[in-house]
C-alpha positions in Angstrom: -9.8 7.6 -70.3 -5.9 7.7 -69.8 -3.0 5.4 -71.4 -1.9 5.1 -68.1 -5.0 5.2 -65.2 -5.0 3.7 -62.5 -1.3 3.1 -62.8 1.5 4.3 -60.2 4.5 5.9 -61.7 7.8 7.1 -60.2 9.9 9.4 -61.5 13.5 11.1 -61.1 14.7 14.2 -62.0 10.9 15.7 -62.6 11.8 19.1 -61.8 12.3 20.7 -65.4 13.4 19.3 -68.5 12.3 15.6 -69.8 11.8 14.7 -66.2 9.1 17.7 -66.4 7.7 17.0 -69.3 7.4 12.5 -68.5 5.7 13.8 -65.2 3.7 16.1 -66.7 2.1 13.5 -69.6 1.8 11.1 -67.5 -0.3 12.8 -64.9 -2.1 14.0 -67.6 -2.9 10.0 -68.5 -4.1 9.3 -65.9 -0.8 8.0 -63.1 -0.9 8.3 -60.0 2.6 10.3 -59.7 5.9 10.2 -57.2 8.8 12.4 -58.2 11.7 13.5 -57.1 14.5 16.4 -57.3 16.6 17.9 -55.8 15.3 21.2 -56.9 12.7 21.5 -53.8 11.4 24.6 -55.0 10.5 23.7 -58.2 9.9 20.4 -57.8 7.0 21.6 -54.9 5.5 24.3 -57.3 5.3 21.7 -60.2 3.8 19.0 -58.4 1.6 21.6 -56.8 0.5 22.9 -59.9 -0.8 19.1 -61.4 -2.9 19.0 -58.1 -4.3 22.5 -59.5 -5.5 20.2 -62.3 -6.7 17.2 -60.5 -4.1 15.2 -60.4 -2.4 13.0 -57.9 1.0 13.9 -57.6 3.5 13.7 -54.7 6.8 15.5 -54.8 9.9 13.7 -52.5 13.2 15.5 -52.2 15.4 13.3 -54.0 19.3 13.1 -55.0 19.7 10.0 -57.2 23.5 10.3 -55.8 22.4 9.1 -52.6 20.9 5.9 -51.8 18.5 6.8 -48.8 16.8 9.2 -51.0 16.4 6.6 -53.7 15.0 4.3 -51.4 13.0 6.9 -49.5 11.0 8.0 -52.8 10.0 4.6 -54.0 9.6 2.8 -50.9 7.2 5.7 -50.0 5.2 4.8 -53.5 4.9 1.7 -52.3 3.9 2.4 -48.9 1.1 4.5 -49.9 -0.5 2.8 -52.7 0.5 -1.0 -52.4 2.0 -1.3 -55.9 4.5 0.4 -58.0 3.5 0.4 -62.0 6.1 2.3 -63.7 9.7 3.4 -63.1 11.3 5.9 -65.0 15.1 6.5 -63.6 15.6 9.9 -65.7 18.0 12.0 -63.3 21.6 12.9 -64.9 24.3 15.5 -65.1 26.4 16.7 -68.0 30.1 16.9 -67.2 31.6 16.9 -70.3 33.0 18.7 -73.4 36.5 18.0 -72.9 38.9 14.7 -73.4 38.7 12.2 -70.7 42.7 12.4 -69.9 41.4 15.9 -68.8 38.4 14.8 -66.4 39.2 14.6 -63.0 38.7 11.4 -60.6 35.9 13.8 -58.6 34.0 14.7 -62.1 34.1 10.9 -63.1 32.8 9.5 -59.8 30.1 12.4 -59.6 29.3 11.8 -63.1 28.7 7.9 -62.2 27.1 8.5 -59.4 24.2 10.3 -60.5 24.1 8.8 -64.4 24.4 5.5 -63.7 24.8 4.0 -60.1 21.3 5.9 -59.6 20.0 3.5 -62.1 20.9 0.4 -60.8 20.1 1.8 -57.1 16.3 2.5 -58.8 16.1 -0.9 -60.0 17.6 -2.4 -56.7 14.0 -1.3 -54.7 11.8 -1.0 -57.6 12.2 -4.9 -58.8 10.9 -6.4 -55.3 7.2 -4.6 -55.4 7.1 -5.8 -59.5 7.9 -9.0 -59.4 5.7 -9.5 -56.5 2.7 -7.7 -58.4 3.9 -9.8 -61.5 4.0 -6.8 -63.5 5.8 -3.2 -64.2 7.5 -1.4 -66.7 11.5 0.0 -65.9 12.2 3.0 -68.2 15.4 4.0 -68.5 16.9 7.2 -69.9 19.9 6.1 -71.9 20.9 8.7 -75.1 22.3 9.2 -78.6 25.5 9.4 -76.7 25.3 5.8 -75.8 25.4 4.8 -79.7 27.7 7.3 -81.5 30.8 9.1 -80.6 31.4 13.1 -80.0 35.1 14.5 -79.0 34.8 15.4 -75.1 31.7 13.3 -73.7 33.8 9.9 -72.9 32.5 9.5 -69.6 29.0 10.7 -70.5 28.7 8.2 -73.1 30.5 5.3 -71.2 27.4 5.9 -68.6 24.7 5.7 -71.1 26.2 2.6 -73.1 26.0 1.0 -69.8 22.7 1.6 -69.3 21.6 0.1 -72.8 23.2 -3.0 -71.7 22.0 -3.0 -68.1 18.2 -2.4 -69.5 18.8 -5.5 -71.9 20.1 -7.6 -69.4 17.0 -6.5 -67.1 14.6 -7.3 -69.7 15.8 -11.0 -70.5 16.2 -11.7 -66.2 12.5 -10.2 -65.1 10.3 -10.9 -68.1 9.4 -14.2 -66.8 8.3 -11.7 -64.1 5.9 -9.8 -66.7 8.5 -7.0 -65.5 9.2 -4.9 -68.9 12.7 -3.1 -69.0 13.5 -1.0 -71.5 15.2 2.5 -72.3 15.0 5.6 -74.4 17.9 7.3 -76.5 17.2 11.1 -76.9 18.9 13.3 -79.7 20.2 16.8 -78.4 17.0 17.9 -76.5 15.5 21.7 -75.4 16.4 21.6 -71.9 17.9 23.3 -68.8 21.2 20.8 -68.5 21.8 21.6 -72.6 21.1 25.2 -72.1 24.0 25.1 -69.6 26.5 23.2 -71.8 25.9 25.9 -74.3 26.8 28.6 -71.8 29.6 26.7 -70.5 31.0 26.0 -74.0 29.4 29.1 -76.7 26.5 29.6 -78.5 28.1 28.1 -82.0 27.2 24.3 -80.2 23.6 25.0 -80.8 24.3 25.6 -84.5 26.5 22.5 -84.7 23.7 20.5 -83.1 21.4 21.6 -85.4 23.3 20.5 -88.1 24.0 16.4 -86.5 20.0 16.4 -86.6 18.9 15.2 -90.1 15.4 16.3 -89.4 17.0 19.6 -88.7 16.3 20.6 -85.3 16.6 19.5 -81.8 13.8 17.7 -80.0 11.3 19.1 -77.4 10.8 17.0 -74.4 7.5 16.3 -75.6 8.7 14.6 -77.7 10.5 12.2 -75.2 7.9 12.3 -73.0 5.6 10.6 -75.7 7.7 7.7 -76.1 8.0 7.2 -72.7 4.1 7.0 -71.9 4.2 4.5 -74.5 6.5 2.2 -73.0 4.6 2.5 -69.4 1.3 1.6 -70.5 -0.4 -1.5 -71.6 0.4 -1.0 -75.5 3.7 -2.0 -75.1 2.7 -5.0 -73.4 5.1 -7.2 -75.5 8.0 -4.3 -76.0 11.0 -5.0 -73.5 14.6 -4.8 -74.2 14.2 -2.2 -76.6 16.0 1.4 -76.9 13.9 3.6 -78.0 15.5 6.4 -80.1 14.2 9.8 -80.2 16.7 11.4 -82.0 15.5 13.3 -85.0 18.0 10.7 -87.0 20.7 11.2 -85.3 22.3 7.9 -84.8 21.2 6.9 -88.1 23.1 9.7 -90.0 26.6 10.0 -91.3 28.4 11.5 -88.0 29.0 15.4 -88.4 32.1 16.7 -86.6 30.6 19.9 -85.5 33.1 22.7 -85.1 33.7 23.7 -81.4 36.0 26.9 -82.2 
């Protein structure tokens, strides 16, 4: 028996990474699963491959940048099953590594878009279908970022620290809806969108990353994806307005200034 049968969970960003790795726990848990990408081809073989396996997975093209598709991918959970259990807004970009004075208006609205207006837009047509149903569990993907400072990720982290205080503002104005909100805060994690920072900026940012982890290694989505099962099932009935860290320490450790030459 699954954490999370009988339950109906929709996800952004599934395609690879911790979007992946959520979608692919929770399937395994027992959810009935909606995810989006905007990877079609990927996001088709993945959900493709859980049907291999018995699952119930449907995969909706979806850019969190645009409202229609948003809408489109949960309304369509709805439509189909009649109740929506679990929300996990996951999608996000990294534009980063330089100062902000640097960023252009294009990067910063693209950034927003995508990090943090998707958030709000999931919320905007999950929170109908829950607090109708008197229950549902909002999971969003804040990070270390949103917590501790590192030269070049201004706008990055100004998304995410939004988000933390979004999801605690959520949790105090929908729990008399038995609606939990609540977020997670990954350290540096193994994933496509850090394995192209790296390239963009040199192989010496792994090393330094490394080092800002105090248990001495960056996470696996796994990892992440553990965490957020948690928070979707019926264990953390009484757990909203939290931020979950899982950061390997990061945020509780003395900050390390990695050096980017």
């Amino acid at each position: 028996m699954g954490r999370l049968d009988g339950k109906v969970a929709v996800i952004t960003g599934a395609a690879d990474g911790i979007g992946h790795a959520i979608a692919e726990g929770m399937a395994r848990e027992g959810a009935r699963l909606f995810i989006g990408d905007i990877n079609d081809a990927k996001g088709e073989a993945f959900a493709e491959a859980l049907r291999g396996e018995g699952h119930e997975v449907t995969y909706i093209h979806c850019d969190v940048a645009e409202e229609a598709d948003i809408a489109n991918l949960i309304n369509t959970a709805i439509a189909d099953t009649d109740r929506l259990d679990v929300l996990v807004n996951n999608a996000a970009i990294a534009i980063g590594g330089f100062p902000i004075h640097e960023m252009t208006n294009e990067q910063w609205h693209r950034l927003m878009a995508v990090n943090l207006t998707s958030v709000f837009r999931g919320c905007k047509y999950a929170l109908p279908q829950m607090i109708k149903q008197k229950s549902g569990s909002i999971i969003n993907m804040a990070s270390a970022q949103g917590h501790i400072g590192l030269d070049g990720w201004t706008a990055y982290a100004g998304a995410k620290g939004a988000i933390l205080s979004m999801t605690r503002q959520m949790a105090v104005e929908f729990g008399p809806d038995n609606v939990r909100v609540n977020s997670i805060s990954p350290g540096t994690i193994s994933t496509p969108m850090n394995e192209k920072v790296v390239e963009e900026l040199g192989d010496h940012l792994t090393r330094a990353w490394v080092k800002m982890h105090p248990i001495g290694r960056i996470g696996l989505p796994q990892e992440v994806a553990e965490a957020a099962i948690y928070l979707a099932s019926d264990a953390a009935g009484f757990t909203t307005g939290i931020d979950l860290k899982v950061d390997g320490g990061l945020t509780g450790a003395p900050r390390y200034v990695p050096d980017l030459v």
